[in-house]
C-alpha positions as CSV (number, residue, x, y, z in Angstrom):
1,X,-10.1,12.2,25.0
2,X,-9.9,15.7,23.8
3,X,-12.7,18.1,23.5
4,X,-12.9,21.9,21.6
5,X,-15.7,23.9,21.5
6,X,-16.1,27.2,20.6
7,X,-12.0,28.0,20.2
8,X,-11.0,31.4,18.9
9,X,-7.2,33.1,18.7
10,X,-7.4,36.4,17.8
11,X,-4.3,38.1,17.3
12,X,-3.6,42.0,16.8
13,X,-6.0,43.9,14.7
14,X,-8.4,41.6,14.3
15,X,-6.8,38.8,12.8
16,X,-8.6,35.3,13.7
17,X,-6.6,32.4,13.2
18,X,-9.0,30.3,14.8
19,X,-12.6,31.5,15.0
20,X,-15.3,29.5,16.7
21,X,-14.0,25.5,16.4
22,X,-15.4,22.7,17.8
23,X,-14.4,19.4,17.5
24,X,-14.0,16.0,19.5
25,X,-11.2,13.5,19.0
26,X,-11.7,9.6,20.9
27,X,-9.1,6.9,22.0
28,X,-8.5,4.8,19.2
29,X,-9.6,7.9,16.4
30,X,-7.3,9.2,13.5
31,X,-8.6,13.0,13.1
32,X,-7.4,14.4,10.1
33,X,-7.1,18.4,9.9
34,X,-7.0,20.0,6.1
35,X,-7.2,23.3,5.3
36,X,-4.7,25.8,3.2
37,X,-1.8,27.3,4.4
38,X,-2.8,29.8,7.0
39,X,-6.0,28.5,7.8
40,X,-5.2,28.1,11.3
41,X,-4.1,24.5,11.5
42,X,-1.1,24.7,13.7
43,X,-2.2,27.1,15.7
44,X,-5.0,25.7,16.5
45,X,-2.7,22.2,17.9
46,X,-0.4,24.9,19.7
47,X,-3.7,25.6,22.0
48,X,-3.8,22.0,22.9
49,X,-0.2,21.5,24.0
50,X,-0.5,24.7,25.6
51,X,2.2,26.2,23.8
52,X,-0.8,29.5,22.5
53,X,-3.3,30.3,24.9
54,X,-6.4,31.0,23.3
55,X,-8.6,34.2,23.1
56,X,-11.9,32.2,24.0
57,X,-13.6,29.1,24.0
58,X,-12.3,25.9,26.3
59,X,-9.9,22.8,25.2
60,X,-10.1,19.9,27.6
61,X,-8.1,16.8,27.6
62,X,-8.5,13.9,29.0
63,X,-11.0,16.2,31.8
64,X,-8.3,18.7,31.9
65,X,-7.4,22.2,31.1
66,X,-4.4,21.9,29.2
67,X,-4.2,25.8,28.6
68,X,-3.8,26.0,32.5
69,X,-2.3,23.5,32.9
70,X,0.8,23.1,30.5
71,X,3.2,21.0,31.8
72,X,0.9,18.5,32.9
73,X,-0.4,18.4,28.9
74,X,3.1,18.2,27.5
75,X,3.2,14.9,29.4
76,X,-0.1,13.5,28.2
77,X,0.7,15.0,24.9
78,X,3.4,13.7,21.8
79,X,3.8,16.7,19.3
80,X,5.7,16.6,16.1
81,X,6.2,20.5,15.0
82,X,5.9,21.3,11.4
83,X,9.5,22.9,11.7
84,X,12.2,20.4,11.4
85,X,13.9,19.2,14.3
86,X,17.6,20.1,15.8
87,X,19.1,17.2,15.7
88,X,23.2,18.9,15.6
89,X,25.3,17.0,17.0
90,X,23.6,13.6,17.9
91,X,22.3,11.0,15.1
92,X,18.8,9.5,14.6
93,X,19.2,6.7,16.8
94,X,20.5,9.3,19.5
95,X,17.9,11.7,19.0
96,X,14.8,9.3,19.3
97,X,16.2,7.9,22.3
98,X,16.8,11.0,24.2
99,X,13.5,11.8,24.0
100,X,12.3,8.3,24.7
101,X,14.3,8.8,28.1
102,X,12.9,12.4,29.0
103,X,9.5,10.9,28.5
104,X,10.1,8.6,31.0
105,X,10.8,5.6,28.8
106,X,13.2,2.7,30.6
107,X,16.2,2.0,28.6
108,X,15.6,-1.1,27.6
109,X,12.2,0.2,26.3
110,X,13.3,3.0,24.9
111,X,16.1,0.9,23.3
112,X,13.3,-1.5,22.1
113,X,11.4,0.9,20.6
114,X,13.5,3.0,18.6
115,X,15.0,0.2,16.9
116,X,11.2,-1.0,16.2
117,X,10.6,2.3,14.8
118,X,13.9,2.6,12.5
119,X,13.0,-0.6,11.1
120,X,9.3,0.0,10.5
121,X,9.9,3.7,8.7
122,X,13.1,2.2,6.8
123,X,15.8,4.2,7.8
124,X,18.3,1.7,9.9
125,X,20.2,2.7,7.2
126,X,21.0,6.3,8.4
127,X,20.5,5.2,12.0
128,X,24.1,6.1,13.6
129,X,24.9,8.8,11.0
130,X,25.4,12.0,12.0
131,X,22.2,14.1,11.4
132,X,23.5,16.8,9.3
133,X,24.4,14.2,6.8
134,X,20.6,13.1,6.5
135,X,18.7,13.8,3.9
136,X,15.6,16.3,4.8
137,X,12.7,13.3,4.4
138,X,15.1,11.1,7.0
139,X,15.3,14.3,9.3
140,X,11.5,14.0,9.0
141,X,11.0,10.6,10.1
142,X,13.1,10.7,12.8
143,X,11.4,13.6,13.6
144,X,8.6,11.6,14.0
145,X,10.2,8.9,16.2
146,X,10.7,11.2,18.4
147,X,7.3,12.1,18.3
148,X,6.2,8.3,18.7
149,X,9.1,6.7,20.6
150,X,7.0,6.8,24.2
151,X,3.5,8.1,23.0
152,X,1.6,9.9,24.9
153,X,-2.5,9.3,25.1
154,X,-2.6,12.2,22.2
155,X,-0.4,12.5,19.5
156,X,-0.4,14.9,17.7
157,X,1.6,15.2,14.0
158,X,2.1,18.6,12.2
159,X,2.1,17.9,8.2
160,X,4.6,14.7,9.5
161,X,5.3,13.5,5.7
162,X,6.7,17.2,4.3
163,X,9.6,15.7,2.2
164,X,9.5,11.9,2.7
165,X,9.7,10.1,-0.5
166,X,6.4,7.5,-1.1
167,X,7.3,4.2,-0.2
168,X,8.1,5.8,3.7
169,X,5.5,8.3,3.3
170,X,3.3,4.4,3.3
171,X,5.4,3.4,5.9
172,X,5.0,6.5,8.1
173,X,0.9,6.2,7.7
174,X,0.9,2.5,8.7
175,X,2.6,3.8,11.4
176,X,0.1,6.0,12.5
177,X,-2.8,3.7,12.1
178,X,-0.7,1.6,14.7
179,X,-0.8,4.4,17.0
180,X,-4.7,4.2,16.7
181,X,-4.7,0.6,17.0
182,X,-3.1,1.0,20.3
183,X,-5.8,3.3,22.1
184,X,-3.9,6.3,21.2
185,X,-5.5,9.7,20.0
186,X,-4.2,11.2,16.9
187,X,-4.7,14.4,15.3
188,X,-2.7,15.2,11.8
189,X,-2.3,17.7,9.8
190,X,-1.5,16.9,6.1
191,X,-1.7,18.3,2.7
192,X,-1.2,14.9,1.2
193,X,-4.8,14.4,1.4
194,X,-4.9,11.4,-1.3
195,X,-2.8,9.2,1.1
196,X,-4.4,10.4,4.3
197,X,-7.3,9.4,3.2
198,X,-7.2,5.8,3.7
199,X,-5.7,5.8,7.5
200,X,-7.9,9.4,8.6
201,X,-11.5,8.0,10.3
202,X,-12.6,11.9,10.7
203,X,-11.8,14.8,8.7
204,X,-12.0,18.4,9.5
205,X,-11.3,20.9,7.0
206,X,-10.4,24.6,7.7
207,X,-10.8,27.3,6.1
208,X,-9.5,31.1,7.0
209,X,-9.6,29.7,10.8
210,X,-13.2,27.9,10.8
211,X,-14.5,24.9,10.5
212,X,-16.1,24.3,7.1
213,X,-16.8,20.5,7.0
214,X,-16.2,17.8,9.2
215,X,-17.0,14.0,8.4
216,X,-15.9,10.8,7.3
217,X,-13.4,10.7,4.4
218,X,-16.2,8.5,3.1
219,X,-19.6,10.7,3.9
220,X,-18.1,14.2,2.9
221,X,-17.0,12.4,-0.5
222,X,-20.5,11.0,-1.1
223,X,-23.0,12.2,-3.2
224,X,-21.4,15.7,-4.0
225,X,-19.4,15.1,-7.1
226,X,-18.0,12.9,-9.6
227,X,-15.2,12.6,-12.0
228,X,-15.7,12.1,-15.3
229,X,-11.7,10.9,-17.3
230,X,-11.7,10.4,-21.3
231,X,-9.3,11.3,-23.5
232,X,-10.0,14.2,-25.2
233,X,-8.7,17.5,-26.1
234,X,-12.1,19.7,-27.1
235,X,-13.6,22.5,-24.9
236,X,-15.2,21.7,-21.8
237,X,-18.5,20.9,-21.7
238,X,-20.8,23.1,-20.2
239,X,-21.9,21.0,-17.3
240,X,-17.9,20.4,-16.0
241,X,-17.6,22.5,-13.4
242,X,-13.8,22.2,-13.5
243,X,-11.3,20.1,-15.5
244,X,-7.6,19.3,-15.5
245,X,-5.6,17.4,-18.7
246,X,-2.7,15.3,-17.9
247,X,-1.2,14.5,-21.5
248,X,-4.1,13.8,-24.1
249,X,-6.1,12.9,-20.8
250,X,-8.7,14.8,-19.3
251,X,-10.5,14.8,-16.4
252,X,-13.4,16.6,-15.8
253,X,-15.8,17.3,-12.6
254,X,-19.1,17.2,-12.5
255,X,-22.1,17.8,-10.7
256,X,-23.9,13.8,-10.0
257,X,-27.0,15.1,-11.4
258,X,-25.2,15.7,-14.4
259,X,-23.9,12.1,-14.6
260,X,-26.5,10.6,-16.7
261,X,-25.7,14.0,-19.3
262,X,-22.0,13.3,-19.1
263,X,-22.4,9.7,-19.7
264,X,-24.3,10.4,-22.5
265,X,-21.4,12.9,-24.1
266,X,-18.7,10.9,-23.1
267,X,-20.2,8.1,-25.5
268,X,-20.5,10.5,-28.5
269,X,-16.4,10.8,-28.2
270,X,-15.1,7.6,-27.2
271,X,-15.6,4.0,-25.7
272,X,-13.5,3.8,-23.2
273,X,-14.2,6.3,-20.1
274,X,-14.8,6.2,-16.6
275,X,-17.0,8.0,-13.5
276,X,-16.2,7.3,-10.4
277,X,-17.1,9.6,-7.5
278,X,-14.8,12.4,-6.4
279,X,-12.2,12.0,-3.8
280,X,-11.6,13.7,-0.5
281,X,-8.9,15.9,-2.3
282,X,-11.6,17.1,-5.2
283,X,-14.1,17.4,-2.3
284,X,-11.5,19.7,-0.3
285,X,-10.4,21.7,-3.1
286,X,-14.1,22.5,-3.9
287,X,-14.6,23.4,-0.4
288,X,-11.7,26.0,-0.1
289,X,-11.2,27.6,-2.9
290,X,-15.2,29.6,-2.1
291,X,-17.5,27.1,-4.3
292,X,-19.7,27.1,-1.1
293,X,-20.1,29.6,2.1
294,X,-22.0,26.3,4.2
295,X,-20.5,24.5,6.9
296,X,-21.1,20.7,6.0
297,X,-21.2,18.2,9.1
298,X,-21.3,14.4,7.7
């Protein structure tokens, strides 16, 4: 479906936002992109949909050029900015089935849909209220309705859950997996890495515009740390390589190697602790804040 290799955008003096990726995304496939802010993420879908023509490298979709040819991608393409949407004037309802119609949607479909999609994300509610009444996490959601209304073979979501409150950010991700379900491409980008974690199939993490791991949520997780939570308020011991306390609680992370040690001084202090491998989120954080120079493919 859509294939990167080698993409760099260099802007003046130097500055890479993107430098050297390479990355595939298949029908069907939820492709996660993490990284901090300014690592290049955005840009980086901007190439895609044509919108930022890169310095180097090639981006092909679907066999296609979408950098030369633009207004063909933006028809093969869905894009929810990271900005919010302008939705003056009009109200949810409205606004997803506008764009429903300019994508070529019939009215009855397009009809069909959107009311499939306020009921799904839980906001029929706010459905014929006017959109500067709506709160920013509804703006949000129907942001991404308009995104999803009449999908196009890729979809692609910039950080689509900024300011939606949990039970529809769960909504919004089952939503997503759909897509995926259908045959549809989607690439994400998210900093609510936690939750993304159980709809992403592929992650790729960025880091000051490159690619510095890419993998299942599952395989980058396995085998490089673990987490080690016991309440206790002492000094860290020296094998923790970082730890954070919520309340009397803390949680410290550890090399596996070390498990056996920390097992060992966990049962000096109290019964009742547990080690469970480290998440995607510990696994990013670790990855981007300089533990490690390597690029890690899983």
């Amino acid at each position: 479906m859509l294939h990167i290799e080698s993409l760099t955008k260099e802007y003046r003096r130097g500055v890479r936002a993107n430098d050297g990726i390479s990355l595939d995304v298949a029908e069907g496939q939820v492709v996660g992109l993490l990284g901090h802010n300014g690592a290049g993420k955005t840009t980086l879908l901007s190439q895609v949909v044509g919108l930022v023509r890169p310095t180097s490298g090639r981006v092909e979709l679907l066999g296609r050029d979408p950098v030369a040819e633009a207004a063909w991608a933006r028809t093969v393409c869905s894009f929810q900015p990271q900005a919010q949407a302008p939705l003056t004037g009009v109200t949810a309802r409205q606004a997803i089935e506008i764009v429903g119609r300019l994508r070529g949607g019939s009215l009855r479909e397009v009809r069909r849909r959107t009311s499939a999609l306020l009921a799904a994300l839980d906001i029929e509610e706010w459905a014929d209220s006017p959109a500067e009444k709506l709160s920013g996490g509804i703006r949000r959601l129907t942001a991404f309705g308009m995104a999803t209304v009449m999908p196009g073979k890729l979809v692609m979501l910039d950080e689509p859950t900024n300011d939606v409150d949990p039970v529809r950010r769960r909504l919004l991700w089952a939503q997503v997996r759909a897509l995926a379900t259908a045959g549809h491409a989607v690439v994400l980008v998210t900093h609510n890495i936690a939750e993304a974690e159980r709809t992403i199939d592929h992650v790729v993490v960025l880091d000051h515009g490159r690619v510095v791991a890419a993998g299942t949520p599952a395989a980058l997780a396995a085998g490089r740390e673990m987490q080690l939570s016991l309440s206790f308020d002492g000094p860290l011991p020296r094998w923790a390589s970082s730890g954070r306390r919520d309340g009397d609680r803390l949680t410290l992370t550890l090399a596996a190697a070390d498990s056996v040690e920390a097992v060992a001084w966990a049962g000096r202090h109290t019964d009742r602790f547990s080690l469970n491998p480290a998440g995607l989120e510990d696994v990013y954080v670790g990855l981007t804040r300089g533990e490690s120079d390597a690029v890690l493919v899983a």
